[in-house]
N, C-alpha and C positions, 0 to 999 in steps of 0.2 A: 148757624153752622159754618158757614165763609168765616165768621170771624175766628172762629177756632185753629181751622187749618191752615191760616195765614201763618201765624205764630209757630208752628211745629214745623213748617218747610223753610223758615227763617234758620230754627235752631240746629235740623240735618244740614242745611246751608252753613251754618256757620264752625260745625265741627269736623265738615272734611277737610279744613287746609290742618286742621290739629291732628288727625291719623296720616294727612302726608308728612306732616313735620316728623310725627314720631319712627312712620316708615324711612323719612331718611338718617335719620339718625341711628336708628338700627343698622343699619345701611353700613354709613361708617364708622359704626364701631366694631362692627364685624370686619371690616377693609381694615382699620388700623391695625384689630388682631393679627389677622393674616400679614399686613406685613412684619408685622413682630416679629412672629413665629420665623418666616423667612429669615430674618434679619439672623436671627438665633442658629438658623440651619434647620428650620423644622425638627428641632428633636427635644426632648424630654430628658430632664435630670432623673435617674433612676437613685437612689441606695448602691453605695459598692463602697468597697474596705479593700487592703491589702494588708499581709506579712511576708517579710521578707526572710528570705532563708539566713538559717544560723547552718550553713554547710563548711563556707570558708572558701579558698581560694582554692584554682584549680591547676596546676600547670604543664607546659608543652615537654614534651621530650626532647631527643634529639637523635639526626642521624648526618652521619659526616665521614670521609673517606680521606686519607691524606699519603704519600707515598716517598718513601728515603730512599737515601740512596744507593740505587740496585747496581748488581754487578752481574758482568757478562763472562760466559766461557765459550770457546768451540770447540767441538770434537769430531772430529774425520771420521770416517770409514776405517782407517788404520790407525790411527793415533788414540791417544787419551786426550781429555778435555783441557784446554789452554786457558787461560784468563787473557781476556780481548781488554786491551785499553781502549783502545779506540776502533768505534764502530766502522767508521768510514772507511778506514783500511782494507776491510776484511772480503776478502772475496769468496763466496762461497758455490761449493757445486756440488751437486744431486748427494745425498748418503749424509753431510753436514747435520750437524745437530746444534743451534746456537741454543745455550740456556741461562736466563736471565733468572737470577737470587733476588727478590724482590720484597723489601723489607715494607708492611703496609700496617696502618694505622684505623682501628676501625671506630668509629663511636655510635656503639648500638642506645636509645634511653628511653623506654616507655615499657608499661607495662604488658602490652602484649604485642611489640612488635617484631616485626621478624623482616630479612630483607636480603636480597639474592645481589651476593657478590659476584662478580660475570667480565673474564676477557670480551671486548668484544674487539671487531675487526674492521676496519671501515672499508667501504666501497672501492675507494684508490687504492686499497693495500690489494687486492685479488682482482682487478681490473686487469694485469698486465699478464704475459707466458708468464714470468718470475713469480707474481702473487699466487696464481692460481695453481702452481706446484707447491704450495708450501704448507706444512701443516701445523695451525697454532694448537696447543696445548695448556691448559692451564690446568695447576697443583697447588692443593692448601691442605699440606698436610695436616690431621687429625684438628681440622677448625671448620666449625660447621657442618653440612649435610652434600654431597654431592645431587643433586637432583635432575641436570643432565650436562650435556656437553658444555666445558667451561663455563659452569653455573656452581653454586654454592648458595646452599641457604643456611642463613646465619640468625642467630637469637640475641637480645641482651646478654647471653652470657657467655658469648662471641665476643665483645666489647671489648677490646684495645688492640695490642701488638701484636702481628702475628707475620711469619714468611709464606710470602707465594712464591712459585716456581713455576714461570714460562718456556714452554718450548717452540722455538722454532725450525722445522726439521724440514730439507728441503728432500721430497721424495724421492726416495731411492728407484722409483720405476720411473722417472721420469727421462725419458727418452729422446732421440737425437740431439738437436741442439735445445731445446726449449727452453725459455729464461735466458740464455748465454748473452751476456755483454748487459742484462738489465740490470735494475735495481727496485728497490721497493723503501718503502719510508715507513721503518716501524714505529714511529709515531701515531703511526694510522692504528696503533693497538692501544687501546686502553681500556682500564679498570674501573668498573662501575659498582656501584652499590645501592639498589633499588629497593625501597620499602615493598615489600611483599602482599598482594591484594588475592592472591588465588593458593 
């Protein structure tokens, strides 16, 4: 019996280092995988296809405002309307009506746009007595939609030439001296044209 079980504790002895070998070896070939995969980004090639549209190209519209050259007139309390050459000359006082012919270029281009042509008035124009007596107006006859004070909403089919008409009218109630000796920079007026979102 000794002689027997010498032999079989010999041969478990001699095939543990053969299941560590193979243990490591599993080992690292599982660590190689993984770095693979890393290396790759961890992710997996799926099946995927594409088609490309047969629509065509698609393209931008346009909107654009340009402005020729306008002309001036005043007209008094008692008078008829004058043509002003020059602006700088002109001195005006309360009941005045200065009105500017304003020849304007519009370019509507898209299929459903629409956009709000608008005096507007700047800050420095109505900061002073003289701005804050005065009252701007604007006019475009039968072009586009009035929608409110010196507003205009215009379509593509608004698109090119058309006359504005500015008023500037210095309040007839305007009382003792107020404005007297000032001025104002109508520069501070200008014509806008806003794509329309509401």
């Amino acid at each position: 019996m000794p002689l027997e079980t010498a032999p079989a504790t010999r041969a478990s002895r001699a095939q543990r280092p053969v299941r560590r070998h193979r243990r490591t070896t599993a080992i690292a070939i599982i660590t190689v995988g993984a770095a693979l995969l890393s290396v790759g980004g961890g992710s997996y090639a799926y099946w995927s296809t594409q088609t490309a549209l047969t629509a065509g190209p698609v393209s931008a519209g346009d909107l654009n405002l340009s402005l020729g050259a306008g002309t001036w007139t005043l007209k008094g309390v008692l008078g008829t309307a004058q043509p002003v050459a020059n602006l700088t000359t002109v001195k005006i006082v309360p009941g005045d009506v200065l009105t500017l012919t304003q020849p304007i270029d519009v370019t509507l281009v898209g299929n459903t746009i629409a956009a709000d042509l608008k005096a507007e008035v700047g800050s420095t124009f109505t900061s002073g007595a003289l701005g804050s007596n005065l009252d701007v107006v604007l006019s475009v006859a039968s072009y586009g939609t009035a929608t409110s004070a010196n507003t205009y909403r215009l379509t593509s089919a608004n698109s090119g030439a058309a006359t504005a008409t500015l008023t500037v009218t210095f309040k007839p109630g305007t009382t003792g001296r107020a404005g007297a000796t000032q001025s104002v920079n109508l520069n501070d007026i200008a014509f806008t044209l806003t794509q329309a979102s509401s």
